[in-house]
C-alpha positions in Angstrom: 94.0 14.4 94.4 91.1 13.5 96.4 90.0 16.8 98.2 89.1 20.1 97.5 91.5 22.9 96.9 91.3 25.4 99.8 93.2 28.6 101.1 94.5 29.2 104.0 95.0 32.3 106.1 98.0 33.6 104.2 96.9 32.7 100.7 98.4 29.4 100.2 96.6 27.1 98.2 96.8 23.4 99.2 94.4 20.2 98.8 92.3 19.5 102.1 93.3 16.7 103.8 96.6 16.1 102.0 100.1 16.0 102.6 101.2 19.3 102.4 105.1 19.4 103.5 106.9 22.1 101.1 105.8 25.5 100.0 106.4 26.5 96.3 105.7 29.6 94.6 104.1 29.6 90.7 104.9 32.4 88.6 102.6 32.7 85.4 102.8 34.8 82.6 100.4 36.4 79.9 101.5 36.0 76.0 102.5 39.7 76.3 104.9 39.4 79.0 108.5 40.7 78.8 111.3 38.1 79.3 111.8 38.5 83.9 108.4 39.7 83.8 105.4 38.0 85.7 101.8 38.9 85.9 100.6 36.4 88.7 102.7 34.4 91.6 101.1 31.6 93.3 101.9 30.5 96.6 101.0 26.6 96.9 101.8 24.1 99.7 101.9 20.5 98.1 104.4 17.4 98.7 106.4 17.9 95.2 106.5 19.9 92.4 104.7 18.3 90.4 101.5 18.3 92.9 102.7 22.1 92.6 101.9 22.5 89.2 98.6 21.1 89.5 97.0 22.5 92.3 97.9 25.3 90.4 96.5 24.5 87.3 93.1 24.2 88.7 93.7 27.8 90.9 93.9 29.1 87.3 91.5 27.4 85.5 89.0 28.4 88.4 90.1 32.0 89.7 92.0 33.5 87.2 91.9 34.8 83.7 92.6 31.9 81.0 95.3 33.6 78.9 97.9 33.0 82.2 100.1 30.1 82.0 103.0 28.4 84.6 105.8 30.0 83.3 108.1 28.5 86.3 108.0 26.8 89.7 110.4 28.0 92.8 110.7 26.1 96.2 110.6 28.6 99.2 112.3 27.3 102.2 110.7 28.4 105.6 110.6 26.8 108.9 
């Protein structure tokens, strides 16, 4: 990834000046969290999951506490 990770607006993270065509939602957890429970959702705009998952990864490791970890990864559909 070659730019920065911004925010937008609504709270959706996404890399400046990339391609950012599908919005996906990251749920993390804490180690103390209850099977259908989630202590953080991330809203992320990014061209595929896996771009997802690391735009993410560096939300967390930047803004949020380090115990949370990607528990799973949801495509929102929106026009």
């Amino acid at each position: 990834m070659s730019g920065a990770i911004v925010r937008d607006q609504f709270g959706r993270h996404y890399v400046d000046g990339g391609s950012q065509r599908q919005l996906f939602t990251i749920w993390c957890k804490t180690p103390d969290c209850k099977r259908g429970e989630y202590s953080e959702e991330i809203d992320v705009l990014a061209r595929s999951v896996g771009a997802a998952r690391n735009i993410a990864k560096q939300v967390l490791k930047a803004d949020y506490i380090p115990e949370l970890y990607i528990s799973r990864i949801t495509r929102v559909w929106y026009n």
